[in-house]
ZATORDREN-270330 format. One record per residue (C-alpha): residue in one letter; z negated, y, x. Coordinates in steps of 0.05 Angstrom, whole numbers, padded with zeros to 5 digits, always signed. Layout:
N
AZYX
...
***
This chain:
412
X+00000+00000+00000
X+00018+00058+00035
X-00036+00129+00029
X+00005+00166-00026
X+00010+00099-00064
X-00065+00094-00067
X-00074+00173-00076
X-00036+00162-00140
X-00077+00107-00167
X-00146+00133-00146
X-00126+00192-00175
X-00126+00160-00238
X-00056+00158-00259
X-00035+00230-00286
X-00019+00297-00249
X+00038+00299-00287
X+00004+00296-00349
X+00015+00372-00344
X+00074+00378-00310
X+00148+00379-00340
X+00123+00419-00404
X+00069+00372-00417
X+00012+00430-00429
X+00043+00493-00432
X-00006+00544-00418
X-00006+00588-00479
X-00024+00520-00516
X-00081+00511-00479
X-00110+00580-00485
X-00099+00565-00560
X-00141+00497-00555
X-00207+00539-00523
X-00190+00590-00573
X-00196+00551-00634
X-00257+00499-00607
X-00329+00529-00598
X-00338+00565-00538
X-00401+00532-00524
X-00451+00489-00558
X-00523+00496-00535
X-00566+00433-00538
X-00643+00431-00539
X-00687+00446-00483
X-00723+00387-00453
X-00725+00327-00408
X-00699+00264-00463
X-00645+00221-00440
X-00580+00233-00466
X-00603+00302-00491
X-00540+00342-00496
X-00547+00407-00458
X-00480+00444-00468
X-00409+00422-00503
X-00354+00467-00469
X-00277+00457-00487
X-00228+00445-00427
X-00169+00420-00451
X-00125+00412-00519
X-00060+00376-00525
X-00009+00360-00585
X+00012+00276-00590
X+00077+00292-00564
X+00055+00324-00490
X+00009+00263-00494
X+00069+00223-00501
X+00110+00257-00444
X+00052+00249-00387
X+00042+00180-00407
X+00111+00164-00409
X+00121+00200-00338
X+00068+00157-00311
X+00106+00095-00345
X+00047+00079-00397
X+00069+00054-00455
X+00061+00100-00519
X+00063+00058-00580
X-00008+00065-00599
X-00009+00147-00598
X-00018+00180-00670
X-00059+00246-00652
X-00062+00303-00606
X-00131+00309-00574
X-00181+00364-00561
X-00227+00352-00492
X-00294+00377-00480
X-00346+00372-00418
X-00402+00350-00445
X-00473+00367-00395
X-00528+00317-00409
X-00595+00308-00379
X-00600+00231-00346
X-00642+00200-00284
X-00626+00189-00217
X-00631+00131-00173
X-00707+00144-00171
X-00722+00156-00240
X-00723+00224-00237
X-00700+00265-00283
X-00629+00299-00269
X-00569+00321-00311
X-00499+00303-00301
X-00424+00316-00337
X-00372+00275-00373
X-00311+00281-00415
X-00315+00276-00489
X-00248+00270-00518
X-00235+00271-00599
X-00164+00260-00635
X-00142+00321-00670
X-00137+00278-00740
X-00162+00218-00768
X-00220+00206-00808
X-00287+00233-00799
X-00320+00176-00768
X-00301+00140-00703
X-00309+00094-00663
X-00320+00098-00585
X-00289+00081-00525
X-00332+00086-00452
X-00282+00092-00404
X-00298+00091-00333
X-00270+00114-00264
X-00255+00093-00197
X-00273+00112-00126
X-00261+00182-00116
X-00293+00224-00067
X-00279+00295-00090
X-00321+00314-00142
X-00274+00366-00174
X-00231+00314-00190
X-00279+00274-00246
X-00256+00274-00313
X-00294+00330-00346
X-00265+00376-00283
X-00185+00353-00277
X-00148+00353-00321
X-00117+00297-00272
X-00164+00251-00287
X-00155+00247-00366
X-00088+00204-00377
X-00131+00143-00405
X-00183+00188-00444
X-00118+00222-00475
X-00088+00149-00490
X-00143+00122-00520
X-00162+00185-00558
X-00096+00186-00579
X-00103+00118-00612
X-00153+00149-00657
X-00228+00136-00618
X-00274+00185-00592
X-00270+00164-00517
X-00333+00189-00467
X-00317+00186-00394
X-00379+00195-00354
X-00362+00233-00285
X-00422+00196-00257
X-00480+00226-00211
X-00455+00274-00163
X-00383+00283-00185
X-00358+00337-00240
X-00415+00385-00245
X-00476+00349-00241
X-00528+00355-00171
X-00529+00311-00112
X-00482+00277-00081
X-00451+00215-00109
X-00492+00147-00085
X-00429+00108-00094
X-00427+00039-00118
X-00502+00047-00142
X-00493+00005-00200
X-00556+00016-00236
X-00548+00091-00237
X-00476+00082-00253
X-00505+00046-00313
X-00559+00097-00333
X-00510+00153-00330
X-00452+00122-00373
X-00507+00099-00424
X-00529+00174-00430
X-00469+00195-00438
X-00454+00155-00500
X-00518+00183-00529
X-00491+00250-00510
X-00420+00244-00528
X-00452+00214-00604
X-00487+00283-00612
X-00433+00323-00588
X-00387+00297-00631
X-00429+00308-00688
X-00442+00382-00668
X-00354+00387-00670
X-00356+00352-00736
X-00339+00280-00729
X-00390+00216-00724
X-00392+00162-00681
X-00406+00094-00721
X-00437+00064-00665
X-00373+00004-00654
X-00369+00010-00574
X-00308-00013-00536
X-00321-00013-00458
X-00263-00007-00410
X-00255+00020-00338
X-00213+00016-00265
X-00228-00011-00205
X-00305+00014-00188
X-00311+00035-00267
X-00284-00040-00283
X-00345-00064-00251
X-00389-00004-00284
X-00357-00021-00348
X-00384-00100-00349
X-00451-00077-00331
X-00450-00029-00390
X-00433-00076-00433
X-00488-00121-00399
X-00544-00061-00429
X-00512-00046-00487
X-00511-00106-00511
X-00589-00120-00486
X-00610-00060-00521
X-00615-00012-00470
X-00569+00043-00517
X-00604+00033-00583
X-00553+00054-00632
X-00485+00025-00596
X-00458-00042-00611
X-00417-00070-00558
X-00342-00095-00592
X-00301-00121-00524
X-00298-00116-00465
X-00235-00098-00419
X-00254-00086-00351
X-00185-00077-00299
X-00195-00088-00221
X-00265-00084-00221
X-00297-00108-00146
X-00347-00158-00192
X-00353-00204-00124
X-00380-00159-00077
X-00407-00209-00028
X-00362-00262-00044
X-00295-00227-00050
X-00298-00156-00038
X-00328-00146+00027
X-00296-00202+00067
X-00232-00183+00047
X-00240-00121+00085
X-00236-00162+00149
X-00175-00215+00137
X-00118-00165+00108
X-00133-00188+00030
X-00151-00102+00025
X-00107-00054+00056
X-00122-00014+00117
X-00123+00051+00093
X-00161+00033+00020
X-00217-00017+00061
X-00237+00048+00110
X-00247+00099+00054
X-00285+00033+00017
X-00334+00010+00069
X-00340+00080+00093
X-00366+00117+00037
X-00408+00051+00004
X-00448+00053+00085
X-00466+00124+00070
X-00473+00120-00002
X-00516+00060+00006
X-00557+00080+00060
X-00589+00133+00024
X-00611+00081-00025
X-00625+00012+00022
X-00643+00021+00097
X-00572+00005+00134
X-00584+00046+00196
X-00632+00090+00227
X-00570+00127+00255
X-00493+00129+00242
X-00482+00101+00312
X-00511+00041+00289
X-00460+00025+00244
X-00392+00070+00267
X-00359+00076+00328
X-00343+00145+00362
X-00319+00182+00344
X-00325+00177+00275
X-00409+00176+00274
X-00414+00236+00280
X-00375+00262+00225
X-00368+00199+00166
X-00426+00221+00139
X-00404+00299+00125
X-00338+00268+00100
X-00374+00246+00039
X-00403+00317+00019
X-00364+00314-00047
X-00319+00370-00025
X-00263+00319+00012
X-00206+00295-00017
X-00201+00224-00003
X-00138+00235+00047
X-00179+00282+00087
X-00230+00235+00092
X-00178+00171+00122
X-00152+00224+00164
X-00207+00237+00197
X-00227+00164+00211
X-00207+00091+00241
X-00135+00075+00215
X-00177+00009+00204
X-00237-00025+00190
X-00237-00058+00251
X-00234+00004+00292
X-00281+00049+00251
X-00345-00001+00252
X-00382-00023+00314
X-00370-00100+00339
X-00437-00120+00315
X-00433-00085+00240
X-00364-00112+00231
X-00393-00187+00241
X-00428-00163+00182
X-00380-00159+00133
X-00369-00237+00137
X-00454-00245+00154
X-00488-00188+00123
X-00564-00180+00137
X-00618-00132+00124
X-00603-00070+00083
X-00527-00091+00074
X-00537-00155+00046
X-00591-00122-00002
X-00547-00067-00020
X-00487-00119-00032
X-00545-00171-00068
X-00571-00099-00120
X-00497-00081-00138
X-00481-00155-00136
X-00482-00196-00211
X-00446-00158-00262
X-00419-00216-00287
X-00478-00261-00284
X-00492-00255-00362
X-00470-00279-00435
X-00425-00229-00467
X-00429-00233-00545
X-00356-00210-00553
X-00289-00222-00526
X-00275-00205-00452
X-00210-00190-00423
X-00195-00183-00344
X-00143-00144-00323
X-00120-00152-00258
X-00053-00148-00211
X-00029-00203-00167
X-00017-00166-00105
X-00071-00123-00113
X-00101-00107-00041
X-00146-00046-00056
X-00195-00102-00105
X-00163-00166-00095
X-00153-00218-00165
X-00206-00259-00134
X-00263-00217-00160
X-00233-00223-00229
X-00219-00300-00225
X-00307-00309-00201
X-00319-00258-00245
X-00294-00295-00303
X-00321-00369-00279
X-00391-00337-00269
X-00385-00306-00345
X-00349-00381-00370
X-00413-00413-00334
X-00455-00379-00390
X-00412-00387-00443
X-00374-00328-00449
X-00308-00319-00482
X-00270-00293-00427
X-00201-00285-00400
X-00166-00259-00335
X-00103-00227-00353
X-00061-00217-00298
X-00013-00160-00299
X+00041-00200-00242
X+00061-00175-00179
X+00029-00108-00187
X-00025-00072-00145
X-00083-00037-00157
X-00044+00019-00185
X+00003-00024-00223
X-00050-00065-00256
X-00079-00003-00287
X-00012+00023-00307
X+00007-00033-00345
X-00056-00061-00380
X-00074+00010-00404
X-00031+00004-00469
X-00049-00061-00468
X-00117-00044-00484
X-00103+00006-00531
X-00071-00038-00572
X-00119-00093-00572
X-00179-00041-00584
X-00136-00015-00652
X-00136-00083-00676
X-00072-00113-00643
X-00051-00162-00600
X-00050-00144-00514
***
């Protein structure tokens, strides 16, 4: 996969979506014009407590129809234009502790009243301005499913879009507690813009939000958002088998050079912060990229400015004795890989559909295939869809509609 290739995908599929006439800009002025300019939520320190509602973005079903079909996402399901909002919410962090953070609440501009939702999820990105609720190149799937007639939220996660911190990547838990709040918030929300959300959840997401996305379902389901009741499941390209799958692929060409060094790169500093690793950069990276991997992930880099300034390869970028590792982990690693590990170790009480792409080297089909024997094992109805000889991007681009469909009711 070469780097624009994997720009494309992790940039979640759709710069274009205003490009070409797509969202003319005296249309969107009209969209904030027409929505609330703000709505305030209540002061305090409750979960899921909605703190602001502020429109972003507004677009008619036929520039929906354009961007998608410029990305080559099938259209079939659209019926609606869509209105966007970012929606601020107060949450926890890793710790417990209380902290806010910012998704994208998107509604169809017709319909009934009441909806149902969709939690859609996102993959690795490094730049926080590019989350959903930020870019407006991070919304194709939002608009597609929206589209299709569901209120969609699209949690930017901690640290990305407008919320604190940086980002403690790959955290699993607090990838978790964040997309759960932001149902809770994107219910209330939508009630404040006139439309409820029954409470039907359908839980979808790409690459790092495919694994996000079966350990949502994993809490809705347990009770963990009171309220929600999980409907299916379609995870695409989610690393599920970090251990297993993930992490030694890094070292025997199953995951592409430039896609493993961004990977391993930001998950050692992400990580760190949360499970001892090292005492010191050096410990882990070679010069001379020790001294600056960790400033890389500030939140302000665009993931090719980060793989610029690195290894071109994994090999390269991590000392001899931390790249035994990734076939042997120990210590902190292994207990980072063992807390982030397990998404699929449960009983799902709805269909499950894997998504994933043959020639896929960013998050190779094995994690789907364990993935779905670890669910089977506890007697899940599961499948593993795969998409053919796509990769990463390709997988995404072609289940999307897919998923659309089968989340209206239809086949996929």
């Amino acid at each position: 996969m070469t780097e624009d290739t994997r720009k494309a995908g992790e940039k979640q599929l759709s710069r274009r979506i205003r490009k070409g006439g797509a969202v003319a800009a005296a249309a969107l002025l009209a969209g904030l014009a027409a929505a609330p300019a703000a709505v305030a939520g209540p002061r305090g320190d409750h979960r899921g407590e909605v703190v602001s509602v502020v429109p972003v973005a507004r677009h008619s079903r036929a520039e929906v129809a354009r961007g998608l079909e410029e990305l080559h996402v099938g259209t079939d399901s659209l019926r609606y234009g869509v209105r966007a909002y970012r929606v601020t919410y107060r949450t926890v962090d890793p710790y417990g502790r209380p902290t806010t953070a910012t998704g994208l609440l998107t509604l169809p501009e017709g319909g009934g009243r009441t909806l149902d939702l969709v939690s859609d999820t996102h993959g690795t990105m490094a730049d926080r301005d590019y989350a959903p609720s930020v870019s407006e190149d991070a919304r194709a799937q939002s608009y597609l499913f929206a589209s299709a007639g569901h209120a969609v939220a699209a949690p930017d996660y901690l640290g990305l879009g407008k919320g604190p911190g940086r980002h403690p990547y790959m955290d699993t838990r607090s990838a978790v507690t964040a997309s759960v709040d932001m149902l809770r918030a994107a219910r209330t929300a939508a009630g404040r813009l006139g439309r409820t959300v029954n409470g039907d959840l359908y839980a979808t997401g790409f690459s790092q939000g495919g694994q996000v996305a079966m350990a949502l379902g994993r809490a809705v389901q347990h009770g963990d958002a009171p309220g929600f009741r999980l409907k299916a499941l379609a995870p695409v390209a989610g690393p599920y088998d970090l251990a297993g799958t993930e992490v030694p692929a890094l070292t025997d060409g199953r995951v592409n050079d430039t896609s493993g060094v961004l990977y391993i790169s930001y998950f050692l500093t992400a990580q760190n912060r949360l499970h001892h690793i090292y005492d010191n950069p050096a410990q882990v990276f070679r010069a001379p990229y020790a001294d600056r991997v960790e400033g890389l992930f500030d939140g302000r880099h665009e993931e090719e400015d980060i793989v610029r300034q690195l290894a071109p390869n994994v090999k390269e970028l991590l000392t001899d004795d931390f790249y035994r590792q990734l076939t042997h982990p120990t210590g902190g690693f292994l207990e980072a890989l063992r807390t982030n590990d397990h998404t699929c170790d449960w009983k799902p009480d709805v269909p499950v559909r894997l998504y994933a792409g043959e020639k896929d080297t960013d998050v190779p089909i094995g994690n789907a295939r364990t993935c779905a024997r670890t669910l089977a094992r506890q007697g899940a109805r599961v499948r593993v869809l795969n998409q053919g000889d796509v990769d990463h991007v390709g997988s995404y681009v072609t289940a999307l509609p897919k998923i659309a469909r089968w989340f209206g009711g239809g086949t996929a």
